[in-house]
Each structure stands twice: as structure tokens, then as C-alpha cells.
ZAZALUM-605486 format. One record per residue (C-alpha): residue number from 1; residue in one letter; x, y, z. Coordinates in steps of 0.2 Angstrom, whole numbers, padded with zeros to 4 digits. Layout:
N
{num:NUM	residu:A	px:X	py:Y	pz:Z}
...
This chain:
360
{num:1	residu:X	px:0000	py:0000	pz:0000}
{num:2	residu:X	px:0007	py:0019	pz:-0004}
{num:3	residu:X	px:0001	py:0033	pz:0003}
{num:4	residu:X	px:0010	py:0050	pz:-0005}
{num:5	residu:X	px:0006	py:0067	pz:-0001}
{num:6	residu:X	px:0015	py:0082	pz:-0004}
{num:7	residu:X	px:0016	py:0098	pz:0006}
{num:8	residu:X	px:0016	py:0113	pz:-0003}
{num:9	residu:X	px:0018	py:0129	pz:0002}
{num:10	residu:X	px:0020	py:0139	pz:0021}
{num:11	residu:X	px:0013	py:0122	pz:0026}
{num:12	residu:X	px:0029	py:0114	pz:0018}
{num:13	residu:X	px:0040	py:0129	pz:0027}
{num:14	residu:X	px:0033	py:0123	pz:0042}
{num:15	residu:X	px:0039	py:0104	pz:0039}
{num:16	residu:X	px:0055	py:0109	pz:0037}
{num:17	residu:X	px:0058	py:0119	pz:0050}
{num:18	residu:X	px:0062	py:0136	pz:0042}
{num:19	residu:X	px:0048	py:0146	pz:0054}
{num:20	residu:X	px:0037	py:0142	pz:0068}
{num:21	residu:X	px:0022	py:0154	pz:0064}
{num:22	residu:X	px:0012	py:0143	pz:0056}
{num:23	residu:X	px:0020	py:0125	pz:0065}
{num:24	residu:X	px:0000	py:0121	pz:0068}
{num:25	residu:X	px:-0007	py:0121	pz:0048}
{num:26	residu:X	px:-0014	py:0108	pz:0041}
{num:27	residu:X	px:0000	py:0101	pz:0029}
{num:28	residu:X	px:-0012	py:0098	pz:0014}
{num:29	residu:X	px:-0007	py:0095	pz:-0002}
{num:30	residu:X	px:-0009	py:0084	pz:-0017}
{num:31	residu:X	px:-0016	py:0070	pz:-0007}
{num:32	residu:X	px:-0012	py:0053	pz:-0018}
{num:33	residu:X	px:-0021	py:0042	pz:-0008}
{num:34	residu:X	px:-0019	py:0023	pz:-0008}
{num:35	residu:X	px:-0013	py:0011	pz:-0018}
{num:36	residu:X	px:-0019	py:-0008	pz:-0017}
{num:37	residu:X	px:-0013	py:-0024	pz:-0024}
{num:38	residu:X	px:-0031	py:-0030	pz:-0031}
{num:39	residu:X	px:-0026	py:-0045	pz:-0040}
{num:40	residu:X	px:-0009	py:-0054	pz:-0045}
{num:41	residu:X	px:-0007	py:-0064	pz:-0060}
{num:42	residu:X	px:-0002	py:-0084	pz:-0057}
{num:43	residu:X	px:0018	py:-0085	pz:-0060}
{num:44	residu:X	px:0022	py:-0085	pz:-0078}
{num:45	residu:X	px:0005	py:-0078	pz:-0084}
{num:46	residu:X	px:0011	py:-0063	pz:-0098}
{num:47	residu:X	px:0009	py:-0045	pz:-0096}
{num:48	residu:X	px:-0011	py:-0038	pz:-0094}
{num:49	residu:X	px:-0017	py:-0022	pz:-0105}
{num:50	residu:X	px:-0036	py:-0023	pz:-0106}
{num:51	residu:X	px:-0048	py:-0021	pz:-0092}
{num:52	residu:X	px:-0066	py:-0019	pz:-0091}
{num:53	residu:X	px:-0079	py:-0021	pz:-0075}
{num:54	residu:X	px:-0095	py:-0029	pz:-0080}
{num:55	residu:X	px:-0111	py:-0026	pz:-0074}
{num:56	residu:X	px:-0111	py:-0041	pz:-0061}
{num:57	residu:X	px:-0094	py:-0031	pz:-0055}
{num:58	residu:X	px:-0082	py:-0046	pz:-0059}
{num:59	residu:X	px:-0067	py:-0039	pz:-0066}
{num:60	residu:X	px:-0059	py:-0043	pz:-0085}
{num:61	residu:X	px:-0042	py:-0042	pz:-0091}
{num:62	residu:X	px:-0033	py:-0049	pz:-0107}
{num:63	residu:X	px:-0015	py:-0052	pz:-0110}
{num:64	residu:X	px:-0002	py:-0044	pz:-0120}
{num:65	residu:X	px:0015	py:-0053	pz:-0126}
{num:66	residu:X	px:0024	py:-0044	pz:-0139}
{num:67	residu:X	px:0036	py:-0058	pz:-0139}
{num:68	residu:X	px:0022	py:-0070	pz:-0147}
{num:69	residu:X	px:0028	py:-0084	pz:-0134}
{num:70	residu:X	px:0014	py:-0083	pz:-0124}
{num:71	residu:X	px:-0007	py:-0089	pz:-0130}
{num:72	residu:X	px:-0018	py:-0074	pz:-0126}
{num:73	residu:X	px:-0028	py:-0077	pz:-0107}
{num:74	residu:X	px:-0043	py:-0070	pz:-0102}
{num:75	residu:X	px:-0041	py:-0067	pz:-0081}
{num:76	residu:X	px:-0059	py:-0065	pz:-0072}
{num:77	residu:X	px:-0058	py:-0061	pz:-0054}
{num:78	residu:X	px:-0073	py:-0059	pz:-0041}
{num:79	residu:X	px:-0077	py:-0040	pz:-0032}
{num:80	residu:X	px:-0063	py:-0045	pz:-0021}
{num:81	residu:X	px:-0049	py:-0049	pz:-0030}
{num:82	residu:X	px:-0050	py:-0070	pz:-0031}
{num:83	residu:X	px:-0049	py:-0076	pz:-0048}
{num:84	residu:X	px:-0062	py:-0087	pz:-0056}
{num:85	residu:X	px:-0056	py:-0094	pz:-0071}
{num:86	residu:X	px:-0043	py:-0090	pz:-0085}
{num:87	residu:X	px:-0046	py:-0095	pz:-0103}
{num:88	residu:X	px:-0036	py:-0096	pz:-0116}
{num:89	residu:X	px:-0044	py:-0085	pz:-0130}
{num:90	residu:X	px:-0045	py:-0097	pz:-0144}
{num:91	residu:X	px:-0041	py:-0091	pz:-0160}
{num:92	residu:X	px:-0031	py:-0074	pz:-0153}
{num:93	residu:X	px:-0015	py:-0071	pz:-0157}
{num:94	residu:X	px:-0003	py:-0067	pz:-0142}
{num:95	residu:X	px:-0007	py:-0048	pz:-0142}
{num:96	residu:X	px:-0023	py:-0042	pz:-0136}
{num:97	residu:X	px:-0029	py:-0024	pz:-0130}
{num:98	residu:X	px:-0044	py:-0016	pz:-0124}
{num:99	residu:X	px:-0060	py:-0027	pz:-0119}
{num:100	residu:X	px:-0078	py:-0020	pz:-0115}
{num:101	residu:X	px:-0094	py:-0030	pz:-0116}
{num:102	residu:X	px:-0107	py:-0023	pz:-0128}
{num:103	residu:X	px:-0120	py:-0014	pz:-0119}
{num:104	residu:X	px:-0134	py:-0019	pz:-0129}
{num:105	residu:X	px:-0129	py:-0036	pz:-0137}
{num:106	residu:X	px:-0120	py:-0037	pz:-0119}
{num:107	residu:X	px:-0105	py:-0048	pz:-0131}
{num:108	residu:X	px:-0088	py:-0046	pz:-0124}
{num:109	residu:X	px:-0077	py:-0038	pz:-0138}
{num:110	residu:X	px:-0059	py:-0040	pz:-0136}
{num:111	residu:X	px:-0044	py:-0032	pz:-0148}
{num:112	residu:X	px:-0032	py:-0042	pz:-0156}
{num:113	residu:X	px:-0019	py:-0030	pz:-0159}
{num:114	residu:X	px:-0008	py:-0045	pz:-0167}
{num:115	residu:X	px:-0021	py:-0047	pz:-0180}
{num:116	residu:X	px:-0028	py:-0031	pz:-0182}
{num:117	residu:X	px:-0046	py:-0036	pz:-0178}
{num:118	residu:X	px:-0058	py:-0036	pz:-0165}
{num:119	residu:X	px:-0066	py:-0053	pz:-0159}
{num:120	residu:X	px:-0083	py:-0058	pz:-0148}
{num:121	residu:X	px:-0077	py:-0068	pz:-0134}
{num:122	residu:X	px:-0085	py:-0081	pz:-0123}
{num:123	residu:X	px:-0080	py:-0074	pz:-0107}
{num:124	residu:X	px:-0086	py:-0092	pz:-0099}
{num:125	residu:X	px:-0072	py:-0105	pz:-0112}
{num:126	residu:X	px:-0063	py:-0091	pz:-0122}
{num:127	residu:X	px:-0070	py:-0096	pz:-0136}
{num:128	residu:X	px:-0071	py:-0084	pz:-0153}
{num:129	residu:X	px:-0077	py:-0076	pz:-0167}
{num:130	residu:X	px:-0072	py:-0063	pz:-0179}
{num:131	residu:X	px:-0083	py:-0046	pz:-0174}
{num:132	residu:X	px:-0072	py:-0031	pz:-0183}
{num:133	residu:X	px:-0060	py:-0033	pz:-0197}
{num:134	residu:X	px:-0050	py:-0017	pz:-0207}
{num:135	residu:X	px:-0055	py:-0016	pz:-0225}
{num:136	residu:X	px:-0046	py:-0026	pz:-0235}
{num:137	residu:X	px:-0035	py:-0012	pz:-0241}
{num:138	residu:X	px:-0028	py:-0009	pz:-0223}
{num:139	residu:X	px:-0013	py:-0020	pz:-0222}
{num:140	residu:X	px:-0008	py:-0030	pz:-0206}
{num:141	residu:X	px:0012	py:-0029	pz:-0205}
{num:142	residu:X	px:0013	py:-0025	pz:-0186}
{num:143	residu:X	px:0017	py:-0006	pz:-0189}
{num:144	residu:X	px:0003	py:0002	pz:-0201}
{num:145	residu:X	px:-0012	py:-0005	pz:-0191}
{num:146	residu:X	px:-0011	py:-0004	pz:-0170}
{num:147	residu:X	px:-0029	py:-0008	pz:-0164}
{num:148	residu:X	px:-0029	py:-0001	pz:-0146}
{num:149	residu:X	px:-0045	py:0002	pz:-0136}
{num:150	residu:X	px:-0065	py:0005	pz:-0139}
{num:151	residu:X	px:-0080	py:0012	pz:-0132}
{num:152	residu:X	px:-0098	py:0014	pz:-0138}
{num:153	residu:X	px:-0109	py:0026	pz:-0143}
{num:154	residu:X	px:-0130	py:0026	pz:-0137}
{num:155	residu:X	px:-0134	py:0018	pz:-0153}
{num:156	residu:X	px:-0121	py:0002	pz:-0150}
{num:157	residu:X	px:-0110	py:0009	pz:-0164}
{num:158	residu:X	px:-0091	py:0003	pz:-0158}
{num:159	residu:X	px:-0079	py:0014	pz:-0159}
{num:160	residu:X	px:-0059	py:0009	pz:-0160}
{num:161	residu:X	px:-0043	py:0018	pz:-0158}
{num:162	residu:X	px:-0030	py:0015	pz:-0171}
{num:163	residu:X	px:-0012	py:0021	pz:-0163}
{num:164	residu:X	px:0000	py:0020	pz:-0176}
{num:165	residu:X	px:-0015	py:0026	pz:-0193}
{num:166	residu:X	px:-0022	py:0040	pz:-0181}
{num:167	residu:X	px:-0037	py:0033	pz:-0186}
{num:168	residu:X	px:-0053	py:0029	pz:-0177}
{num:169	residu:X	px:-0063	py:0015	pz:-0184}
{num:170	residu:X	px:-0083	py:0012	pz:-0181}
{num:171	residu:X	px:-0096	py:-0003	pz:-0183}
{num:172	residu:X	px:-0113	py:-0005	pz:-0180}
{num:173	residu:X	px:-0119	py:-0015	pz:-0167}
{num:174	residu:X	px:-0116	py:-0032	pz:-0176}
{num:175	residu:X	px:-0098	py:-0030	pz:-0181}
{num:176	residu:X	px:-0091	py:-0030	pz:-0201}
{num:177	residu:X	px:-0081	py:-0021	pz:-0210}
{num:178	residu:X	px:-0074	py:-0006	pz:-0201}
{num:179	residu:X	px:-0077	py:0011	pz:-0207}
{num:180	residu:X	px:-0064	py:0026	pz:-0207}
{num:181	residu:X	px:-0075	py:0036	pz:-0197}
{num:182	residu:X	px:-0061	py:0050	pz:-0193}
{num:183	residu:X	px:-0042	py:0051	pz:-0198}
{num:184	residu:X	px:-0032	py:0067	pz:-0190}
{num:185	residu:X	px:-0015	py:0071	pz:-0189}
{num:186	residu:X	px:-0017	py:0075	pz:-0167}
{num:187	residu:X	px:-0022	py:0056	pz:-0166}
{num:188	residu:X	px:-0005	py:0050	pz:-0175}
{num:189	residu:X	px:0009	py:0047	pz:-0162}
{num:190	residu:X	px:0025	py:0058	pz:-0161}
{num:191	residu:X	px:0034	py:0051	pz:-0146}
{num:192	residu:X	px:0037	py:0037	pz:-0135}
{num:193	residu:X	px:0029	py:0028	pz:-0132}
{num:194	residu:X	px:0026	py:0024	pz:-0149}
{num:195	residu:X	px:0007	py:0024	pz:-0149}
{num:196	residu:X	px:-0006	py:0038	pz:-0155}
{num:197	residu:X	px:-0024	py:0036	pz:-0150}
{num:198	residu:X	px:-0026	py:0025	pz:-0136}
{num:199	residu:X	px:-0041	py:0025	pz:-0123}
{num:200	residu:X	px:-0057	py:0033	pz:-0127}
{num:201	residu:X	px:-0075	py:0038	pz:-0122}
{num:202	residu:X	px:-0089	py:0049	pz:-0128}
{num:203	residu:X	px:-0093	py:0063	pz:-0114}
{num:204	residu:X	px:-0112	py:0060	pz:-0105}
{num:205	residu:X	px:-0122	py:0073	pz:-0120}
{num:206	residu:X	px:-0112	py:0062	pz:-0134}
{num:207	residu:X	px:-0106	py:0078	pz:-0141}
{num:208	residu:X	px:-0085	py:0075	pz:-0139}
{num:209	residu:X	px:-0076	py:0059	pz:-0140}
{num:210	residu:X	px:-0060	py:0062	pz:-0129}
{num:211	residu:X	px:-0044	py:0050	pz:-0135}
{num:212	residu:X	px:-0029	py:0050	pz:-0127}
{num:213	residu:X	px:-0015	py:0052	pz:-0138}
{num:214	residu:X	px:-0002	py:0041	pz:-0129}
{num:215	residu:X	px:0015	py:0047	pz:-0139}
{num:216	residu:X	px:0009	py:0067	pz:-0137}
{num:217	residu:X	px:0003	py:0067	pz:-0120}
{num:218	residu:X	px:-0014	py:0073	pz:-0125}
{num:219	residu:X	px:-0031	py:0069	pz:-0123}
{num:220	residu:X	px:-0041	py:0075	pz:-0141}
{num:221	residu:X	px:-0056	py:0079	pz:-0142}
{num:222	residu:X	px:-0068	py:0074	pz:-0156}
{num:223	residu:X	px:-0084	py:0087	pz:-0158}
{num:224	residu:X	px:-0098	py:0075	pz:-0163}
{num:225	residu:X	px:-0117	py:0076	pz:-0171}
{num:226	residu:X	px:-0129	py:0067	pz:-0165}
{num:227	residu:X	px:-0140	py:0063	pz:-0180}
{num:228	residu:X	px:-0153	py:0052	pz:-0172}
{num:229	residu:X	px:-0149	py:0035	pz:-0180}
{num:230	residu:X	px:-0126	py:0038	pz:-0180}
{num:231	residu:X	px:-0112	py:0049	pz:-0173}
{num:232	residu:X	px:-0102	py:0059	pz:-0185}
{num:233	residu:X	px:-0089	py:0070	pz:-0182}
{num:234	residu:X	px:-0094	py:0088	pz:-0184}
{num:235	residu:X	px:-0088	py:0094	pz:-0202}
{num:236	residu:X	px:-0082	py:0113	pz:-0199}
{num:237	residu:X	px:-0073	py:0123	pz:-0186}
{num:238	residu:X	px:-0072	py:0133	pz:-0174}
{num:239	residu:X	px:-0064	py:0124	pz:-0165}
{num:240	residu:X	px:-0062	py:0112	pz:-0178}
{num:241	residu:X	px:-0068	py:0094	pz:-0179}
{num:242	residu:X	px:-0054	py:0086	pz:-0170}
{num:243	residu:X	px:-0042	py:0096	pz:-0159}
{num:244	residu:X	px:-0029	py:0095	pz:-0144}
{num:245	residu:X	px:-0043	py:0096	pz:-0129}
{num:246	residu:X	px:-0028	py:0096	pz:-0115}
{num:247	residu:X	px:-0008	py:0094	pz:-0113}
{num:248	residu:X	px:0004	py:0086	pz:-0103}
{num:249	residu:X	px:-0002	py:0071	pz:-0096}
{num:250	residu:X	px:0015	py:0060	pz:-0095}
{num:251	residu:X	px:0009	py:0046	pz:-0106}
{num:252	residu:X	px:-0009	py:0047	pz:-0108}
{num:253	residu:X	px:-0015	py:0029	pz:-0108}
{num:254	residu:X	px:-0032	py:0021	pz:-0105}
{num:255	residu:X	px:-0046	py:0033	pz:-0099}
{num:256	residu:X	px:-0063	py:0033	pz:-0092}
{num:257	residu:X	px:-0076	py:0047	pz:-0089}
{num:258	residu:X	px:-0086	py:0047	pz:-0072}
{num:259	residu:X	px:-0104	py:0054	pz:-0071}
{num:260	residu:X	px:-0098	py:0071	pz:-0069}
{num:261	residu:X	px:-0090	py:0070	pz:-0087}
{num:262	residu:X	px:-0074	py:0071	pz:-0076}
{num:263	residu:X	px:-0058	py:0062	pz:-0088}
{num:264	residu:X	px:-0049	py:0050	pz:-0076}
{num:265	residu:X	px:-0033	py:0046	pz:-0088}
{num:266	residu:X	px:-0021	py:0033	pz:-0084}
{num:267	residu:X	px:-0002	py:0042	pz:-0084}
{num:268	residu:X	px:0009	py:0026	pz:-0091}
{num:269	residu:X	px:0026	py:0036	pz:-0090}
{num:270	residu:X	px:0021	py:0045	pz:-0074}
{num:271	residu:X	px:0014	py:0029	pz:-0064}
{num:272	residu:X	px:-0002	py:0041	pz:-0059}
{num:273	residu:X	px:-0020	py:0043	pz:-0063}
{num:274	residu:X	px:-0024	py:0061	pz:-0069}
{num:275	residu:X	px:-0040	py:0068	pz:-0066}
{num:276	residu:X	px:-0045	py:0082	pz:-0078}
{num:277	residu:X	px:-0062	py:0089	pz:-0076}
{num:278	residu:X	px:-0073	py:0095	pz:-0091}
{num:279	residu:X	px:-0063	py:0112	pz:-0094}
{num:280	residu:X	px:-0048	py:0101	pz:-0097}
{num:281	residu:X	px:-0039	py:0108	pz:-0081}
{num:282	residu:X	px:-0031	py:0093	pz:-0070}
{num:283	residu:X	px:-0041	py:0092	pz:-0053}
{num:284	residu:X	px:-0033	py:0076	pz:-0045}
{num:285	residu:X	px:-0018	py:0066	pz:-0045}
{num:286	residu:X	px:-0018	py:0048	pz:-0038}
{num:287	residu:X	px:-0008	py:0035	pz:-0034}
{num:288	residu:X	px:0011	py:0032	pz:-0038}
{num:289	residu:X	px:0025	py:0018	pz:-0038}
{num:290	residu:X	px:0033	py:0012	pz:-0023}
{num:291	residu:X	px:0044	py:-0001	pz:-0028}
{num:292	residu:X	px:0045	py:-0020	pz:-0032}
{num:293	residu:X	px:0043	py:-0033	pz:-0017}
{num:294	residu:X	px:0042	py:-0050	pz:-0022}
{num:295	residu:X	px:0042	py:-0048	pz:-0038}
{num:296	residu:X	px:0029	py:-0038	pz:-0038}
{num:297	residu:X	px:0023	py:-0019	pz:-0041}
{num:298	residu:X	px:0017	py:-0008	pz:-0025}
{num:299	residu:X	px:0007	py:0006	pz:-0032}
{num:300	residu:X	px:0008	py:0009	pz:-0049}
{num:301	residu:X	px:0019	py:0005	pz:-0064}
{num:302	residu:X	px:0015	py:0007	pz:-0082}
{num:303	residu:X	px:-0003	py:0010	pz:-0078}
{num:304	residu:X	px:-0014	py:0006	pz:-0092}
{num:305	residu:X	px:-0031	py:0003	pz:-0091}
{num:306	residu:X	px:-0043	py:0010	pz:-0078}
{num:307	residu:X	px:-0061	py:0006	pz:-0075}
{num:308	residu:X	px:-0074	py:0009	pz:-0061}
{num:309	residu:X	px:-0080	py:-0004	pz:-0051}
{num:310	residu:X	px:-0100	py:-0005	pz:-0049}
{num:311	residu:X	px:-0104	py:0002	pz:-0036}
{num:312	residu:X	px:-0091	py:0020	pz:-0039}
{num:313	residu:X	px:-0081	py:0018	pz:-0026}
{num:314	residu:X	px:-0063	py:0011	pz:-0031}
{num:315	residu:X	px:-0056	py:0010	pz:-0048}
{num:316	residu:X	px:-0045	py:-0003	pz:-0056}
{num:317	residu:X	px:-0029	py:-0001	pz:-0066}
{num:318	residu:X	px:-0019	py:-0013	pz:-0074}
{num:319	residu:X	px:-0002	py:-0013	pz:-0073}
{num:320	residu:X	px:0005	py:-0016	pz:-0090}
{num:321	residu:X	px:0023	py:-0015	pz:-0084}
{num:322	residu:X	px:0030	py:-0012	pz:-0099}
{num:323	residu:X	px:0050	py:-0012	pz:-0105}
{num:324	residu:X	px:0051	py:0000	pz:-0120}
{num:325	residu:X	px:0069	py:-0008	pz:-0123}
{num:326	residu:X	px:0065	py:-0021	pz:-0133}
{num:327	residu:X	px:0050	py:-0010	pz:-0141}
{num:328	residu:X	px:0061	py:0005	pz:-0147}
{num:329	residu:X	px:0078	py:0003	pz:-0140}
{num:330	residu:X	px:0077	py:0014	pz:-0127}
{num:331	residu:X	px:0072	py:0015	pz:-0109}
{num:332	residu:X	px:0060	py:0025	pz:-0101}
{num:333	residu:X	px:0061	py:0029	pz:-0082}
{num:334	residu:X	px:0051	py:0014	pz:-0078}
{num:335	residu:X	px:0062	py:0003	pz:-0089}
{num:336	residu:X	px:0073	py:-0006	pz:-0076}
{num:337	residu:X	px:0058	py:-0007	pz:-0064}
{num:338	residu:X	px:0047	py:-0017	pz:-0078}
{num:339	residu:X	px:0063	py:-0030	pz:-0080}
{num:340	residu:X	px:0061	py:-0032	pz:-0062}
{num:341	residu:X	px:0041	py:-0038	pz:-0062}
{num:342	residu:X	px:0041	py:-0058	pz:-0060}
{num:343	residu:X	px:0021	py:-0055	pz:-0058}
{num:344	residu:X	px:0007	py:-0046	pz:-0066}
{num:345	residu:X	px:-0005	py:-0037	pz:-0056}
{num:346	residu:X	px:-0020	py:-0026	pz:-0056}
{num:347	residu:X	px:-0020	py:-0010	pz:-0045}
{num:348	residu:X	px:-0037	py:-0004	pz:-0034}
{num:349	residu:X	px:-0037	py:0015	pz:-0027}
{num:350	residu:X	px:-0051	py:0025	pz:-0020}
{num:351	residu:X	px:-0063	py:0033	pz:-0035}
{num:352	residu:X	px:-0061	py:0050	pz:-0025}
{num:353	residu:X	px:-0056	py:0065	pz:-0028}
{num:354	residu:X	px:-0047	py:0075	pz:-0013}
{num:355	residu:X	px:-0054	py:0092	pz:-0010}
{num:356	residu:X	px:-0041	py:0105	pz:-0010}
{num:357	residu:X	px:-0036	py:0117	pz:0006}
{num:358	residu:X	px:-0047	py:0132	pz:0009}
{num:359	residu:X	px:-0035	py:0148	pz:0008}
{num:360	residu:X	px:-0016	py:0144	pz:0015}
């Protein structure tokens, strides 16, 4: 368990001893919170990415090997942490991404990133079928195409991120072909990590899609209009159909909006969960990395995926724990932590945002 706060200001003076005027103010701050270990992986399991929380509040994750040594494994774990059962998902390559179950067909839609499609998983023996393809002129080489996360719209359109095209592809409810429903140069990654658009959710009016942008440390926002029957991307500006919504958030991974349209973004390279409300300003910080013990992560390390459990009160991350080394040939902060990791876990931290100190 961590448990970070920072002192700022006279309060911090005070810590340190510099004056003894105000020895007796409360030392507030940028209160973190706690970190717990919700669930660890069994030894040798590969690396988790996905997660979602279904409506029975069990909790879902997938697998990621980059290495293609390892069969992709669903993990399904209780409210509390125990695990239920682990499929293999038949027919998967090693690497899959993002999972969410369909909120009207209620299907559990997991990305295969290695084969650049989405599949419908039987989330009872891991058994599969094909629900999202790319058109047939879209190659699958491992660099063009990088399927990454997806959301829903109130119709049951489905909605993925595409990380190294900038691309965000759409089906129907029943799956197909995807459609290019909108390609922009803020979506495309420019950094490391290497990958563009990344999590994504419409706001509660369904008039923005927010995205992450991974490489840019950005969330985008996509103005949307609601036709009735479809969503499409809002043809002219101001402000433009696609544009940079906020900056600087160390690695903007995974994301989910609560029901105050609040973005809660999972920081990969910053081992955090940022908070940004609705104006794009950052209102909480949470959570950090406090070691390996055991083999295993305290706090947070390559968070990836967050979700809300049922009842609002605790959110889940993975931790992806990923080394860039063998990815791009160069570390990252977290580098020679991930090498350390000997099992996977899944993070749990209170769905609460501190208040800030009235006054000084």
C-alpha cells in the first residue's frame, strides 16, 4: 500500500523547520491516496493491458505478449480480488488490447492487436469469433495498423482507436467491416511511447469523444453530431472537428469518464492517474509507484487501463509494466523497474477526488 502526499507551500516551510508561525497548519497537499494490490497474475502468466468491469462487477483483463511466446488469457476475478477462471482465448494471437462488453448485445469484444481485428469472446471458455475486421486495403504488418482500445456510442455503434494510422474505426452493433470514421493528424503518435490514440469515451451529451494520444501526452477531443440514428464528427470549425482538448499528461494511456463527465486518464510514464475535469484543467492526482517486493509492483507502474467498479467507489488499473527496450531501443524511467516484475497485477485506489485546502 502507498500513501503519497506532498506539502506545498507555508505548510511545507513549516515541515521543514524554516519558521514556527504557522508549526500548527494543516499540511495539505496533493493528497495521492492509496494504492492496493487488487489481484496478482499466477507466476508466468504474460503482461495484462485490457480491463473492463462488467455489470455483475467481476473484473476482466486480457493479455499482452509482444514476444508471441505466450497464448492470449482472459483473467476474471470476483469483487474481491479472487480469480475465477482463465481462458485461453481461442483463436487470438498473443497480443490483445482493450475489452468491454457490448451494452446492448452485452457480447464481450476483445482487440487483437496482433491481427488487427476485434473478436466476440465467450467470457465463460474463451472461445471466438471474428466481430471487426479493417477493409481489406488496410494491411496488417505490425506497424501500419495498431488496434488499441474502444467504447460505444448510445446507438451500439463501436468505436476503436487505431495508434500508429491515427485513425478511429466504427461498426454497427453487429460488427463487419470497419469504417474510417475519422483520420487526424493530433491522433498519430510523435513520441514514446510509440502509440497515437489509445483509450477513449464519448462525454455523457455524446457531443466529444475524448482520446488519449499516448506518444503526445494529450487527450483529443472529437466534436460530434448526433443525427438520431449515427455519430459523426462535426464537419467545420471553430474549433475544428478534431483538436488537442488538454496537454501534458506523462503518457496518456487508458481513460474513463465518471458521471460528472470528469476524464480519469491513466499516466503510463508517470505511474499516476490524472483527473481532468470537463474544462480540461487537471483536478486530481492519484496514486504512484513504490517499488518491487516480491516480484511484484506496489502502487503503480505502467498503468494502463482503468475502470470503475460497480458500485463507484474504487477504480481498477492494470499494470502493463511495460519495458520500451526491446520495443524501441530505449528505456524509459520505468524501464529497469518493468525488467524487475516476475508477476502481473491489477492496482485498486479509491474513485475520490481530494478536495483542495481552503485559503493557505
Amino acid at each position: 500500500m502507498t500513501n503519497w502526499k506532498r506539502t506545498t507551500g507555508r505548510a511545507a516551510v513549516a515541515a521543514i523547520g524554516l519558521t514556527t508561525l504557522i508549526a500548527t497548519a494543516p499540511a495539505f497537499g496533493w493528497d495521492r491516496g492509496d494504492v492496493d494490490t487488487f489481484a496478482v497474475l499466477p507466476a508466468g502468466a504474460p503482461m495484462i493491458e485490457g480491463l473492463t468491469v462488467a455489470n455483475d462487477g467481476k473484473v476482466y483483463v486480457s493479455t499482452f505478449d509482444p514476444t508471441g511466446h505466450k497464448p492470449a488469457q482472459l483473467f476474471v476475478f470476483d469483487d474481491d480480488g479472487h480469480l475465477l477462471r482463465s481462458p485461453l482465448i481461442i483463436g487470438a494471437s498473443t497480443a490483445t488490447l482493450g475489452l468491454a462488453f457490448h451494452p446492448t448485445t452485452h457480447a464481450l469484444l476483445v482487440i487483437d492487436f496482433g491481427a488487427c481485428k476485434v473478436l466476440n469472446v465467450n467470457p465463460q471458455n474463451g472461445a471466438s469469433s471474428v466481430f471487426m475486421t479493417l477493409p481489406a486495403t488496410e494491411p496488417c504488418n505490425g506497424s501500419s495498423n495498431g488496434l488499441n482500445a474502444l467504447t460505444f456510442d448510445s446507438f451500439g455503434n463501436v468505436y476503436v482507436s487505431d495508434s500508429f494510422r491515427g485513425t478511429i474505426w466504427k461498426t454497427g452493433s453487429g460488427g463487419g467491416v470497419a469504417t474510417n470514421w475519422v483520420t487526424d493528424p493530433t491522433l498519430k503518435p510523435n513520441g514514446i511511447p510509440p502509440f497515437g490514440a489509445n483509450g477513449l469515451q464519448f462525454n455523457k451529451a455524446q457531443s466529444k469523444l475524448f482520446v488519449a494520444n499516448t506518444a503526445n501526452d494529450t487527450l483529443v477531443q472529437v466534436l460530434v453530431t448526433n443525427t438520431g440514428t449515427d455519430l459523426i464528427p462535426t464537419p467545420t470549425p471553430p474549433p475544428g472537428p478534431v483538436s488537442v482538448f488538454t496537454n501534458s499528461i506523462n503518457g496518456a494511456d487508458g481513460i474513463v469518464l465518471d458521471d460528472q463527465d470528469n476524464i480519469w486518464v491513466a499516466a503510463n510514464q508517470a505511474d499516476e492517474i490524472v483527473v481532468v475535469d470537463p474544462t480540461g484543467k487537471a483536478i486530481a492526482k492519484l496514486g504512484d509507484f513504490n517499488g518491487i517486493k516480491n516480484g511484484v509492483t506496489r502502487g503503480l507502474l505502467f498503468p494502463a487501463s482503468p475502470d470503475f467498479s460497480k458500485d463507484g467507489k474504487s477504480l481498477f488499473v492494470t499494470n502493463l509494466e511495460l519495458d520500451l527496450r526491446p520495443i524501441v531501443g530505449q528505456q524509459s524511467v520505468d524501464s529497469q523497474w518493468a525488467a524487475q516484475v516476475q508477476q502481473h497485477s491489477i492496482a485498486k485506489l479509491r474513485a475520490k477526488i481530494p478536495p483542495f485546502p481552503k485559503g493557505d
